[in-house]
C-alpha positions in Angstrom: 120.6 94.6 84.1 120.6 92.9 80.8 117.4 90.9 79.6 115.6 90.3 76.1 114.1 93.5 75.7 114.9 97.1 76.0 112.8 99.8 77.7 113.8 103.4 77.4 111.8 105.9 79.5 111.8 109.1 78.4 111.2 111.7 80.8 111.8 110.6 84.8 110.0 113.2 86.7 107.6 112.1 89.3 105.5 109.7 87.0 108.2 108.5 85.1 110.5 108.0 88.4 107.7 106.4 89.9 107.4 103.6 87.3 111.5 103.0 86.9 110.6 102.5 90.9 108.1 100.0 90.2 110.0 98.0 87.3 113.3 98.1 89.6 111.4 96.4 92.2 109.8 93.4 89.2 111.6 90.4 89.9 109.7 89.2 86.8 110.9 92.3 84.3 113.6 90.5 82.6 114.8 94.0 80.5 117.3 96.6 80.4 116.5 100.1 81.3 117.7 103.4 80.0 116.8 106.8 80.6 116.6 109.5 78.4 116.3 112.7 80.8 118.9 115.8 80.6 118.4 116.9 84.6 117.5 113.1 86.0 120.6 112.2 88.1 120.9 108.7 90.0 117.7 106.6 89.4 119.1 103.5 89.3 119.7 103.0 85.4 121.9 104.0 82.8 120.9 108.2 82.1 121.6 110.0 79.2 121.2 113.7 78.2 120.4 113.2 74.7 118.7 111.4 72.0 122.2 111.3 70.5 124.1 110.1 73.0 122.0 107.4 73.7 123.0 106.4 70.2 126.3 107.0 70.8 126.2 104.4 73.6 125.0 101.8 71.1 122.6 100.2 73.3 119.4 98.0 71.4 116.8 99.3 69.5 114.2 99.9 72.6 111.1 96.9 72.7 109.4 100.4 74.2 109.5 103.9 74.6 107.5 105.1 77.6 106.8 109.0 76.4 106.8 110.2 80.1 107.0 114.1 79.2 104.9 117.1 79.5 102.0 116.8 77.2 103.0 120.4 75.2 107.1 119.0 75.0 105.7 116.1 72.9 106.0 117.8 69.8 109.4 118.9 70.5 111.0 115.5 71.8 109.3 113.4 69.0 111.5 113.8 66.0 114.8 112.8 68.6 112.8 110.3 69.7 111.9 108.6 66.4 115.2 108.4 65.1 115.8 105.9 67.9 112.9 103.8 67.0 112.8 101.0 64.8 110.3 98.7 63.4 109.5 96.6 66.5 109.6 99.3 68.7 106.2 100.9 70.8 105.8 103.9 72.1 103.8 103.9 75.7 102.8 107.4 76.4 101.2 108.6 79.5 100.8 112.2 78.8 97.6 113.7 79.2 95.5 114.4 76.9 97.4 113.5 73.5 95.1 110.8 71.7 96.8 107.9 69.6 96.1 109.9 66.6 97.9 112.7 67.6 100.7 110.5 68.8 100.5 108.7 65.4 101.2 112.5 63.5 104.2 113.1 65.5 105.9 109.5 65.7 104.9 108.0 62.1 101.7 107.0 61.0 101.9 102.9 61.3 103.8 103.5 64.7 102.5 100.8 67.4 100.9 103.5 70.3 99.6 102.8 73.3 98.2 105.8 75.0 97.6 105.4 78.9 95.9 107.1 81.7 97.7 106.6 85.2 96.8 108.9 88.5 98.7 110.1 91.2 98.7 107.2 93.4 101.0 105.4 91.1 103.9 107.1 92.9 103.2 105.0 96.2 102.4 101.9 93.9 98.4 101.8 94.4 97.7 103.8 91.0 95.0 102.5 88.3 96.3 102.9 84.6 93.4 103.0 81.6 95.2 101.6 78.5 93.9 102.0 74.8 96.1 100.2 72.2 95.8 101.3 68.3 95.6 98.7 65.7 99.7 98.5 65.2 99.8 97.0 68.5 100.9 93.5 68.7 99.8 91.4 71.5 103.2 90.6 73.2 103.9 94.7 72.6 100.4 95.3 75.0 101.6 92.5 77.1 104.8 94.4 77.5 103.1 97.4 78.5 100.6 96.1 81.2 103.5 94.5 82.8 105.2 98.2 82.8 102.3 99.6 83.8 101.4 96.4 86.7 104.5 97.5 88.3 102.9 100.8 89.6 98.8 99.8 90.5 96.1 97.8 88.6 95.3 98.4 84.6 92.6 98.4 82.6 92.2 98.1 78.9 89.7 100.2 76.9 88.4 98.8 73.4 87.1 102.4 72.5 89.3 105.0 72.9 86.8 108.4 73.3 85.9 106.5 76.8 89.8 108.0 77.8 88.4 111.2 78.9 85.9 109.4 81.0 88.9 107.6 83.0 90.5 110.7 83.1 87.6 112.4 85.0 87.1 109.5 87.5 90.5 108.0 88.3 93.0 110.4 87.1 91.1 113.7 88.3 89.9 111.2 91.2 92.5 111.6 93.9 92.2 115.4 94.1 88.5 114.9 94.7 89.5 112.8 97.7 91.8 115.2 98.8 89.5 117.8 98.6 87.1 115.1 100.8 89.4 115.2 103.4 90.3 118.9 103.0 86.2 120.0 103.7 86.1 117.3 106.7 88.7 119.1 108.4 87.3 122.6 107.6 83.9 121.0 108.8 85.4 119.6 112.0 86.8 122.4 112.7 84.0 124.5 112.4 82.1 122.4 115.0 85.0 123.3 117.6 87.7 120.9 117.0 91.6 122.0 116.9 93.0 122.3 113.8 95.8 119.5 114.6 92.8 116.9 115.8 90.6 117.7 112.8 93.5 117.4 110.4 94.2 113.8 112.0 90.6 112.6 112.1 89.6 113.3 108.4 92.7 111.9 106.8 92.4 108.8 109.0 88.9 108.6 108.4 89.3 108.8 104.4 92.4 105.9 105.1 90.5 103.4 107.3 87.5 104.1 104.7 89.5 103.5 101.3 91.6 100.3 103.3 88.1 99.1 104.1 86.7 99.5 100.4 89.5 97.5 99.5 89.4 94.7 101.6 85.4 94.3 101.5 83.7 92.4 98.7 80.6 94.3 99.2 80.1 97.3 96.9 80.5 101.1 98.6 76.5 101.5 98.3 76.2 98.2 101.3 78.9 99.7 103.1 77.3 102.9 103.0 74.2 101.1 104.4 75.8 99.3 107.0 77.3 102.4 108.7 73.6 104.4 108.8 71.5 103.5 111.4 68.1 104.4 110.8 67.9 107.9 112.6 71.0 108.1 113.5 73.5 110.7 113.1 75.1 109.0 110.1 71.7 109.2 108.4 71.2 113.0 109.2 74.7 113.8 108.0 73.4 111.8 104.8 70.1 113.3 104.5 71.8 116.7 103.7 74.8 114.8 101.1 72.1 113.3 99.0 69.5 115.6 99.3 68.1 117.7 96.4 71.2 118.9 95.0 73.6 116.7 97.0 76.7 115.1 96.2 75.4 112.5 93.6 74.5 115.7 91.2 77.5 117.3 92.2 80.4 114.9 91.3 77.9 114.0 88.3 78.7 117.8 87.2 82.0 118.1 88.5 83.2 114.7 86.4 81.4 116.0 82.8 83.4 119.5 83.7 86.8 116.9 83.7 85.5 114.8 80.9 84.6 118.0 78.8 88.2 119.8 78.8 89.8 116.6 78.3 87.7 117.1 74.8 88.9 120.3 74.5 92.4 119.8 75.4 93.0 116.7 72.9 91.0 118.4 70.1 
């Protein structure tokens, strides 16, 4: 595929393979894709083991560099990284964790970052990315990257960057706390007598039907709450206990500044 710009992911495990999925399928992507991965093997665009013999290949200077590794290999893959770099290029990181300071220390200090915050569902195509853009950042550079980052779920764009360990404690923490929704339903279920197999079917359809329904509704989840609980009901006694004294509200309230805080701690 040739096009104007150059996009070289590095990294392709399941994040980064997920969006080289999602900018395969962009009909609108008009850009050549490399991949700089040394165990990545047939993902649809040209792979290559080495920061050198990528250059060997003499391909363009990349538009961006989508840092797709483990957060603690970033200080290891930088300096190979950089050498391939040049003035125009961005680097589009999604590790967790890293700020665009840090970033900045490792890849030069008037190097365009954009640091981003996508979550698991990415990997099916319903993910929601967070985006924070330093000042280096030109605006067709962040128009590049929300179009990379479209291709997997929404984006959002944060003006203040400290709000990234917020996002990470709702929507990137956010699925395992749905999973874990649908893991205490089953318990529940089955503790009330149900089969393990029936249980297991119910809650995960539930937790689907519910999330399609969020989606499609223009109501907020509060109405919808509403218009499921029948005054004295059995909806409304299975609520009484949820937000009671103690209940989930407080709960999630803790659990999230439990994310938000080690996200401090880890980027510090």
């Amino acid at each position: 595929m040739t096009g104007k710009r150059h996009i070289l992911l590095a990294g392709c495990g399941k994040m980064g393979g997920a969006m080289l999925a999602g900018w395969l399928a962009d009909k609108d992507l008009q850009a050549e894709l490399s991949i700089l991965d040394p165990i990545a093997s047939e993902v649809g665009a040209p792979i290559f083991n080495s920061p050198a013999e990528w250059q060997a290949a003499g391909l363009p200077v990349p538009d961006i560099i989508v840092l797709a590794v483990k957060p603690q290999l970033m200080a290891e893959v930088a300096p190979g990284l950089r050498a391939l770099a040049g003035p125009q290029t961005a680097y589009l990181s999604i590790a967790a964790g890293l700020s665009s300071g840090g970033l900045a220390d490792l890849f030069g200090s008037g190097a365009a970052i954009i640091r981003s915050m996508p979550n698991l569902p990415a990997t099916v195509g319903q993910g929601i990315t967070a985006l924070y853009a330093n000042a280096a950042v030109s605006p067709h550079q962040l128009q590049l990257a929300d179009q990379l980052l479209g291709a997997i779920g929404s984006v959002v764009q944060l003006e203040d960057e400290s709000l990234m360990d917020a996002v990470t404690a709702l929507s990137g923490s956010g699925p395992a706390y749905v999973f874990l929704l649908a893991e205490v339903m089953q318990q529940a279920g089955e503790a009330l007598g149900l089969e393990a197999a029936l249980a297991s079917q119910l809650a995960r359809q539930t937790v689907i039907g519910a999330a399609a329904l969020l989606n499609e509704a223009a109501e907020p989840a509060s109405v919808l709450r509403e218009n499921v609980t029948s005054k004295g009901g059995t909806t409304a006694a299975a609520l009484s206990v949820l937000m009671g004294p103690d209940g989930l509200d407080q709960l999630m309230e803790r659990a999230m500044q439990a994310a938000r805080d080690r996200g401090r701690a880890l980027g510090s």
